[in-house]
C-alpha positions in Angstrom: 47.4 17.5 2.2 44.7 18.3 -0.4 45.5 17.9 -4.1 43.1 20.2 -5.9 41.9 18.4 -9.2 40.5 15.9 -6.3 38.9 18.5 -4.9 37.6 19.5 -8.3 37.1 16.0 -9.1 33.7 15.6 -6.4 35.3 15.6 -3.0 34.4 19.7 -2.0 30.8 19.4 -1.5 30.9 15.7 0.4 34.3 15.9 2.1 35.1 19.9 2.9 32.0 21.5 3.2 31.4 20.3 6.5 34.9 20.8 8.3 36.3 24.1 9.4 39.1 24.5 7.6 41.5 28.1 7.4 42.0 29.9 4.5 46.0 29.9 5.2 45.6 25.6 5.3 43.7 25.8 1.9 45.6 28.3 -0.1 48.7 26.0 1.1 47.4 22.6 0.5 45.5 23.4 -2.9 46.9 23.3 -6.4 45.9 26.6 -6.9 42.8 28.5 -5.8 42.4 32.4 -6.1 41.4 35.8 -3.9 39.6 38.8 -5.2 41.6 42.1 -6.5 41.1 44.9 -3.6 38.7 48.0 -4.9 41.2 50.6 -4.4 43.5 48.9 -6.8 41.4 48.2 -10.2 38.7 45.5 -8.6 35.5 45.3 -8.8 33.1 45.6 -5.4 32.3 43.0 -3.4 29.8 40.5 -4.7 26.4 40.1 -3.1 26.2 37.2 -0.2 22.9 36.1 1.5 22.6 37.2 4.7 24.9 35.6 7.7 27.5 34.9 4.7 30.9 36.5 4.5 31.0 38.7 1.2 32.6 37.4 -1.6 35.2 39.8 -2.7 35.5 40.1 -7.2 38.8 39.5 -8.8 38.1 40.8 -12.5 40.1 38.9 -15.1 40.2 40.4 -18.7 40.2 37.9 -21.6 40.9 39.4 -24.8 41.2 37.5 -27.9 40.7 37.4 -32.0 39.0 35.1 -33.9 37.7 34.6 -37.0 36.7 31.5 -38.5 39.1 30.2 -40.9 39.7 27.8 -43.5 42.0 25.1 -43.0 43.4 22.3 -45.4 41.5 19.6 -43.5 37.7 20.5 -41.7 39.2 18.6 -38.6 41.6 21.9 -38.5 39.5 24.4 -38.0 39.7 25.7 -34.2 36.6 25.8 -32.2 35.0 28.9 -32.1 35.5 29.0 -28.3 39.2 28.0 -28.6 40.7 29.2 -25.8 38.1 31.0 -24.1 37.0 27.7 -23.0 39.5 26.8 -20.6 39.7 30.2 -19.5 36.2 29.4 -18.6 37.0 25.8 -17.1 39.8 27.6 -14.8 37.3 30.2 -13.3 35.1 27.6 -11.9 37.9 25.9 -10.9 39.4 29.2 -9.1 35.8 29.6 -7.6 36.0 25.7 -5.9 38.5 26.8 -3.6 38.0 30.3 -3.7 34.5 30.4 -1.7 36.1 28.9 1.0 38.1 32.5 1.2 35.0 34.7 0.2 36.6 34.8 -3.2 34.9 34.9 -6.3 36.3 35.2 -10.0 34.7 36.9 -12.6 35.8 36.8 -16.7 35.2 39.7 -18.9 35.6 38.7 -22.1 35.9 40.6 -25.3 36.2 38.8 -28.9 37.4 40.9 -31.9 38.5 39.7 -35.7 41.7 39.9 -36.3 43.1 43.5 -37.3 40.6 45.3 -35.7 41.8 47.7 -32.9 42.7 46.0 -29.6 43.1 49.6 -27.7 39.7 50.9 -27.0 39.1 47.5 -25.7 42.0 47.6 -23.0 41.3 50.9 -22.1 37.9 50.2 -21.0 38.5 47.2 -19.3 41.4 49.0 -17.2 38.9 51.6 -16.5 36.2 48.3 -15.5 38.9 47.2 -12.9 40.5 43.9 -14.8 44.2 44.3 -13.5 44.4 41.3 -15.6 44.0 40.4 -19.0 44.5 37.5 -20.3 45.4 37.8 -24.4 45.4 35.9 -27.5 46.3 38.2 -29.8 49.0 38.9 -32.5 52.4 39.4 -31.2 51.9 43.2 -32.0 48.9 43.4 -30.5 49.9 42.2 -27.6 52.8 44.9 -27.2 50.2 47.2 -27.8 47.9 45.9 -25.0 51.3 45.3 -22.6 52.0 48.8 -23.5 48.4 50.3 -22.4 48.3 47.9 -19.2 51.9 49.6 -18.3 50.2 52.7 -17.4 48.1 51.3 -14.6 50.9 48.6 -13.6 48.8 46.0 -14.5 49.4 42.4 -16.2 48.9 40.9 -19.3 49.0 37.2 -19.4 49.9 36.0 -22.8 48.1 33.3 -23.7 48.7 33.6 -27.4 51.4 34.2 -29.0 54.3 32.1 -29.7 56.8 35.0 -31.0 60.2 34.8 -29.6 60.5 38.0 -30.3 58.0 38.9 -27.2 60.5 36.6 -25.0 63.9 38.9 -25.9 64.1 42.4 -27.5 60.4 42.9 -27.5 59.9 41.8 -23.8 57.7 43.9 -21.5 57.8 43.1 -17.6 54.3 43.3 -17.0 53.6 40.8 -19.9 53.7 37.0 -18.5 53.8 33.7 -21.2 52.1 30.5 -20.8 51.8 30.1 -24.1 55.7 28.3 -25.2 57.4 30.1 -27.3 58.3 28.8 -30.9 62.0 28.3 -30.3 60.4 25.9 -26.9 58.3 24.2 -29.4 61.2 23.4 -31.7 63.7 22.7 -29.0 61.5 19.9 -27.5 60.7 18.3 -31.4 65.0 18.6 -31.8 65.6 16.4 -28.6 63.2 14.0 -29.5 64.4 13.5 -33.1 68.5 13.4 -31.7 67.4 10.6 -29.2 66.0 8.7 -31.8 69.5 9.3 -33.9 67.7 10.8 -36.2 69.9 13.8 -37.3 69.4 14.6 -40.7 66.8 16.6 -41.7 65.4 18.4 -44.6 63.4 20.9 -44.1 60.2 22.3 -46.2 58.6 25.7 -45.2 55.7 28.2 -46.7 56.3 31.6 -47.8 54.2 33.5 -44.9 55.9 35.3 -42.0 54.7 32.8 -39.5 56.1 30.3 -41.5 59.3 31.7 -42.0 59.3 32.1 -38.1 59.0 28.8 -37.5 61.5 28.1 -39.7 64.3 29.6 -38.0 63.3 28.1 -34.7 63.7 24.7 -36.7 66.9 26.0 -37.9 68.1 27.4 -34.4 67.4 24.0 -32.5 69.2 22.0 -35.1 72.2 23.8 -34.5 71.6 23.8 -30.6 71.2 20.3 -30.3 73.5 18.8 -33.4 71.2 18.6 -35.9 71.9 18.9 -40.0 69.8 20.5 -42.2 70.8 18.8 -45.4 68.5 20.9 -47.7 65.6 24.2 -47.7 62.7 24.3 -49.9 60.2 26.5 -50.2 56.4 26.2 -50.9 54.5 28.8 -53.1 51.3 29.6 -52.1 49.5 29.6 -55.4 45.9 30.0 -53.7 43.4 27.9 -56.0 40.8 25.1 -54.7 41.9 22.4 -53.5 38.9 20.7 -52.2 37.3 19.5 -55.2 36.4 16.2 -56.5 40.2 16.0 -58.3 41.6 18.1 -55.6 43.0 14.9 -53.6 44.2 13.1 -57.2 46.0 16.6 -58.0 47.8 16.8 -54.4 48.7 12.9 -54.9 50.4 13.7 -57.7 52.2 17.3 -57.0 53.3 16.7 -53.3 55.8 13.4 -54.2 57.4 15.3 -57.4 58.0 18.5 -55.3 60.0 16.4 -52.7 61.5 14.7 -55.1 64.8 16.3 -55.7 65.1 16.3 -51.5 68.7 14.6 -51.0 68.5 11.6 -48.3 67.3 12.8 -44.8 66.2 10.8 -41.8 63.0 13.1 -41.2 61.4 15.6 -42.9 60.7 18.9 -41.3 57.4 20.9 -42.1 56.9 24.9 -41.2 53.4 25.9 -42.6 51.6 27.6 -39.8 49.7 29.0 -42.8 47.9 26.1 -43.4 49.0 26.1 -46.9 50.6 22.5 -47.9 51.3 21.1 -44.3 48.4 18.5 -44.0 49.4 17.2 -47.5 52.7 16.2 -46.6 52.6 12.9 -44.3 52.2 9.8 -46.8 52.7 11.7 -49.8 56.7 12.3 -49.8 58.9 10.9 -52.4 60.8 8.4 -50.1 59.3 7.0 -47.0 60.2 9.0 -44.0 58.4 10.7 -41.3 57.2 13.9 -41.0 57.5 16.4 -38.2 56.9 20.0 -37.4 53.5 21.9 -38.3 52.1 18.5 -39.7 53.3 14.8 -39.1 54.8 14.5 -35.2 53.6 18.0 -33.9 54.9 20.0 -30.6 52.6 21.2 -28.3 51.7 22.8 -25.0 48.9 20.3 -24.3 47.0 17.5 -26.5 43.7 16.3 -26.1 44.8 12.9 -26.2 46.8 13.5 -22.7 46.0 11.8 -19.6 49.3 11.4 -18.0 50.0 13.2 -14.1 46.6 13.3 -13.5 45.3 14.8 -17.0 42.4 13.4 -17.1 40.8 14.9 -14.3 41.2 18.1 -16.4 40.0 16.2 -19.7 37.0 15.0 -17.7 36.2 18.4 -16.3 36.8 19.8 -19.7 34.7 17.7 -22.1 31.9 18.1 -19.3 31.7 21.8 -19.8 32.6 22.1 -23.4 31.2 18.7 -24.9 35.2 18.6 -26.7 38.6 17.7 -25.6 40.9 20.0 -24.7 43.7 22.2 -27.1 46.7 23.6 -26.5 45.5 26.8 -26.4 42.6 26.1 -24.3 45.3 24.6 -21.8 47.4 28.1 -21.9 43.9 29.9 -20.9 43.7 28.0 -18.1 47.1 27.7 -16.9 47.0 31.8 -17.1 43.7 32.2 -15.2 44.8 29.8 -13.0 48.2 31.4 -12.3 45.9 34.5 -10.9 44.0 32.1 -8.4 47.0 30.0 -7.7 48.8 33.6 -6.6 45.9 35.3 -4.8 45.3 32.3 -2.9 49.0 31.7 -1.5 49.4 35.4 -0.9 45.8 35.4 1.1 45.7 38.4 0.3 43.1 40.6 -2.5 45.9 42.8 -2.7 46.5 43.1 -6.9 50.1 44.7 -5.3 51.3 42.2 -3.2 49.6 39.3 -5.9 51.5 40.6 -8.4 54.9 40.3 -6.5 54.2 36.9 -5.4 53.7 35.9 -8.8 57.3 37.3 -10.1 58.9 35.9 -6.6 60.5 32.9 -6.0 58.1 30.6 -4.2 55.5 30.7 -6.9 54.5 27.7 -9.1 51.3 26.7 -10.2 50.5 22.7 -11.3 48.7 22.2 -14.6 48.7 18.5 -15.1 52.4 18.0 -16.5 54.4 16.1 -14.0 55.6 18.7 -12.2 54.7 22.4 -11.0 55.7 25.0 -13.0 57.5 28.5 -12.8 58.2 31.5 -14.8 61.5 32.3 -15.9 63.1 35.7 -14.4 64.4 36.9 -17.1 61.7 36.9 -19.4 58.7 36.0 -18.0 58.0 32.6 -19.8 56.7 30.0 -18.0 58.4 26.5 -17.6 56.5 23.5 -19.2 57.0 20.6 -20.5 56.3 20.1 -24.5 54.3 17.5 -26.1 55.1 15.7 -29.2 51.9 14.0 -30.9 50.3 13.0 -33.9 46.4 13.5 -34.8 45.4 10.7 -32.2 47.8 10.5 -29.4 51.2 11.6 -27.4 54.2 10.2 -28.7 56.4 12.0 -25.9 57.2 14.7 -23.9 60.2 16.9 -23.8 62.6 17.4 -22.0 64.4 14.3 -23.3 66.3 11.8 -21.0 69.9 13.4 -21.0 69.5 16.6 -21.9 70.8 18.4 -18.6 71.0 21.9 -17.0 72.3 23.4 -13.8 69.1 24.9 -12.8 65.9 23.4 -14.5 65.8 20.7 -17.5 63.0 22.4 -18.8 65.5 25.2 -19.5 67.1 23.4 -22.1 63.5 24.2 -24.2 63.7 27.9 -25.5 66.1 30.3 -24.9 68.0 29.9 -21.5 69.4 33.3 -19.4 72.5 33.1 -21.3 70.8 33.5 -24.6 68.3 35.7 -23.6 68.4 39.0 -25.0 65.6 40.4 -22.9 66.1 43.6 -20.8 63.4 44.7 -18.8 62.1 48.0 -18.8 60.3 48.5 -15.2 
């Protein structure tokens, strides 16, 4: 049996090339490989082939994101400008490994806007290109807007973005898949890590934005999930000004401990500034020595550069090569979503975008991505099943799900909210 990141890895051209090997024994034995759409449902035509070779067929893949380049309390903060976009970029090359071997090719149209322009002239015109996928980072109401659009021509939207939880239950759309975790999954897998330490009273600290209020009530909800106390809520003002001046640090040094100081005992101390606002300032600068966890301190994530565990770094290795950086979180969510199209073409052999897309929301589906297990989407709301990672600046700490934390059907259920909690509905 073939393992795929191998194949990645070196062993195609010396080991594979020279055997005659069936697309059905590939697509099976692979970690995920990926087929062309067919032309008379939204591809694009064949592409070229010298002569005696079979045609390779195009599967278009849409990549929609927003980006702007924005400050951020520390210059280390700042995401790449190809954030994202570079492991959708990592995964089509991988799709293409495997994909040649089943005249296969995978092509990435890719459209970069700033955040509040208009997202629908741009998915209208790559539905009318042929991309029966696009893969999104986008606000959570632009990517309604875009799930909306796609609806019409029954195609997908793989959400690579956004973290809402909303966009898991009453906003829910059945052509819209998640690799990205949700918030409350992000929370959930921070909560289990902090009750096995016994650490179970918290205070919590959280900006004045929307985003930060959002993760906020995840924080909240997982306490009360998994036992938690939340002995006491503050809130930070954003009063704007410069911070990064020559007295900037001596100002912070001085404001951050007498803010926290009226904080009654806690074991931790939970940050939710997705703003970017106080966050970094936090760790080191409390009133009375305790760790720090949420948006700053301990952080949850899909992915972390520093990972290397279940054969991650292959995928490091493979990223740094093409990118010259390690890889993000959200540059792991790209890839997993582009991936999830080659991993379901190739298992279906078929360039079929009909009978693709039906594999992908069957039963059989999973698709590895370097996490100790394959992974599969939840049927009732379309989020995929992944491990979280806790870590600080430099390294993992752990992964979640926690020893001990059961469930009937899948322990990564017990991150984010299960069937029974789901208030998603699915409008076909």
């Amino acid at each position: 049996m073939f393992d795929l990141d191998r194949l990645k890895g070196g062993l195609v051209p010396l080991v594979l090339a020279p055997l005659m090997i069936s697309a059905a024994t590939l697509g099976s034995a692979a970690q995920g490989t990926g087929e062309s759409a067919a032309p008379a449902a939204g591809a694009a035509a064949p592409a070229a082939a010298s002569p005696g070779q079979k045609k390779l067929e195009t599967v278009r893949i849409g990549y929609l994101r927003t980006y702007e380049r924005s400050l951020a309390l520390s210059v280390l903060g700042i995401p790449p400008e190809d954030i994202g976009l570079a492991g959708a970029n990592v995964a089509i090359k991988d799709n293409d490994t495997t994909g040649s071997f089943m005249g296969q090719k995978f092509l990435l149209d890719v459209v970069t806007l700033k955040p509040g322009d208009d997202v629908a002239p741009v998915v209208e015109k790559m539905l009318a290109d042929g991309d029966h996928y696009i893969v999104t980072d986008l606000s959570a109401e632009d990517t309604l807007k875009a799930a909306d659009l796609a609806k019409a021509k029954n195609a997908i939207i793989l959400n690579a973005g956004a973290e809402d939880d909303r966009l898991r239950n009453d906003d829910c759309r059945y052509n819209v898949f998640h690799t990205a975790p949700s918030r409350s999954m992000l929370t959930d897998g921070l909560a289990q890590y902090l009750m096995w330490k016994q650490w179970r009273n918290w205070a919590l600290v959280e900006g004045e934005h929307e985003d930060d209020r959002l993760f906020a009530e995840a924080l909240k909800r997982s306490a009360t999930k998994f036992g938690g106390k939340i002995v006491a809520e503050k809130v930070f003002e954003d009063a704007g000004g410069a911070r990064a001046t020559d007295s900037g640090q001596a100002l912070v040094q001085r404001q951050i401990p007498v803010f926290l100081q009226d904080l009654p005992d806690h074991d931790v101390l939970l940050v939710a500034d997705e703003s970017e606002v106080f966050g970094t300032y936090i760790p080191w600068r409390t009133w009375i020595p305790r760790p720090v966890a949420g948006t700053a301190g301990l952080v949850p994530g899909s992915w972390h550069p520093a990972s290397e565990q279940w054969g991650g770094a292959q995928i490091q290795n493979r990223f740094e090569d093409a990118t010259g950086r390690r890889m993000e979180s959200k540059d792991m969510q790209a890839w997993t979503a582009v991936r999830v199209i080659g991993e379901a073409a190739s298992r279906t052999q078929s360039t079929d975008p009909e009978k693709i897309d039906a594999f992908i929301r069957g039963k059989d589906f999973t698709v590895a991505a370097f996490k100790g297990q394959r992974l599969t989407f939840r049927d009732w709301d379309w989020q995929l099943r992944q491990p979280v990672l806790l870590g600080t600046e430099d390294s993992v700490v752990t992964s979640s799900p926690q020893e001990g934390f059961l469930h009937q059907v899948s322990e990564l259920d017990t991150l984010g909210y299960d069937r029974p909690e789901s208030t998603c509905k699915f409008d076909n």
